[in-house]
LOMARNU-901944 format. One line per field, with one value per residue (C-alpha): x, y, z; residue in one letter. Coordinates in pm, whole numbers. Each point is the difference from the previous one (the first is absolute). Layout:
<pts>
u X ...
v Y ...
w Z ...
rest a ...
</pts>
This chain:
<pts>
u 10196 -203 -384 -50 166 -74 -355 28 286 -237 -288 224 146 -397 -88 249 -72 -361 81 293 -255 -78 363 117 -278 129 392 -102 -197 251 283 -212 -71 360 259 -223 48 -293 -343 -240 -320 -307 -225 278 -123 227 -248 -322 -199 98 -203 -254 -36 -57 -258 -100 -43 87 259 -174
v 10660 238 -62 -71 -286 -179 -10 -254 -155 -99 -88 -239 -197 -28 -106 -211 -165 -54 -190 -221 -309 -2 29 -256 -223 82 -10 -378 -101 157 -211 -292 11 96 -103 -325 117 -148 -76 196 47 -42 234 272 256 237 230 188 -164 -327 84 100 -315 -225 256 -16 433 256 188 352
w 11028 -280 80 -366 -1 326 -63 -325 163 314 -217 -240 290 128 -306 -29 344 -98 -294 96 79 -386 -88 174 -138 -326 65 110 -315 -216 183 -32 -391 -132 269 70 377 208 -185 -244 160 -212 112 -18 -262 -76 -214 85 -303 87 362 -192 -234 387 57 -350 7 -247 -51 -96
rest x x x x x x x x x x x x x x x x x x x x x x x x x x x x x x x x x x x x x x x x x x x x x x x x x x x x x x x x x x x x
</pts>
């Protein structure tokens, strides 16, 4: 295995470990809202400015 590619290789599937949580957060609200498989949860926001609206912030 060539050097140059095992480093990115290792650091994608870490990455990809780290952020498996929030995927499967969103695989389940996107099942809920267009397959109508389980229910929509209402405090689900699927965009960083919506966050920031609750917290009333800025974005800049």
């Amino acid at each position: 295995m060539d050097v140059s590619s095992a480093i990115p290789t290792f650091v994608n599937m870490f990455v990809i470990l780290i952020l498996s949580k929030e995927y499967l957060k969103l695989l389940k609200d996107y099942k809920a809202r267009h397959f109508n498989i389980g229910q929509v949860a209402p405090d689900f926001d699927l965009f960083f400015e919506d966050k920031l609206k609750k917290k009333k912030g800025k974005l800049a």
